[in-house]
N, C-alpha and C positions, 0 to 999 in steps of 0.2 A: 209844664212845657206843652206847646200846642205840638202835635206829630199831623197835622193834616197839612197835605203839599201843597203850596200856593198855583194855582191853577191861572194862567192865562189866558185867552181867547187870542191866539193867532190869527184865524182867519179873516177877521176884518182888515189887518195888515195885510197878508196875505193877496188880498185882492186889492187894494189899492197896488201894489207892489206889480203885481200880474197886469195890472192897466197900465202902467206907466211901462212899463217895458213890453210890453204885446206888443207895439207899434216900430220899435226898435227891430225887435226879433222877426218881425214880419219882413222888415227894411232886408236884413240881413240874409233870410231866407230867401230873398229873390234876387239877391245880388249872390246868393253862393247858388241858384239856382241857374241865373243867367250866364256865369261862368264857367258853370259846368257843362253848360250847352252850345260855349263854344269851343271849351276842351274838346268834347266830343266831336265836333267837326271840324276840327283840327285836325282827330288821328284820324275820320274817317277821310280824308285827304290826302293824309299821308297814305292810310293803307290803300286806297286806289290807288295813288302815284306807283303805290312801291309792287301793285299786281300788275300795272301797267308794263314796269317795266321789267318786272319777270317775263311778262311773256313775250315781249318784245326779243330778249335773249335768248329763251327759248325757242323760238323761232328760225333765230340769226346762227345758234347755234347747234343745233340738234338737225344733223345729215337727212336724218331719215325724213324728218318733215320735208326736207327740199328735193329728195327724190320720191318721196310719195307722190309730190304738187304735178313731175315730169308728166308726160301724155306717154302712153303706151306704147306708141312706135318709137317714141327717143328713147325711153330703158332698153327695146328690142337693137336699136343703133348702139347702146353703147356697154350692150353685153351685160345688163344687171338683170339678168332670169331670175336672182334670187331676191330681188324687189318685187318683182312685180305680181299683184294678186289676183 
């Protein structure tokens, strides 16, 4: 009985294998490249949209901001001593 293991040389496969598909994989890399880059500025659009219009609300909503903006004689007209700085 022979006991020595039949040995193959893979790598010349190998490399054929790696050439024929390098060119695919490259393909593919730049198309999951390019879509990732426009995911990306998708949600960078959405998340400006969505700061945009937090403060928008904040603004329209938050008192203090619309009696901070008054001039000092109108707070002194309409009695708000505890506004003003």
């Amino acid at each position: 009985m022979n006991t020595k293991s039949i040995h193959i040389d893979h790598s010349t496969h190998a490399n054929y294998a790696d050439l024929t598909s390098q060119p695919a994989s490259i393909i593919a890399a730049l198309c999951n490249k390019v879509s990732a880059f426009f995911v990306r500025s998708e949600l960078a659009k959405a998340r400006a949209n969505y700061q945009i219009k937090q403060q928008r609300r904040s603004t329209h909503r938050n008192p203090q901001n619309m009696v901070n903006s008054l001039p000092l004689e109108e707070k002194l007209r309409l009695g708000m001593y505890h506004w003003m700085d």
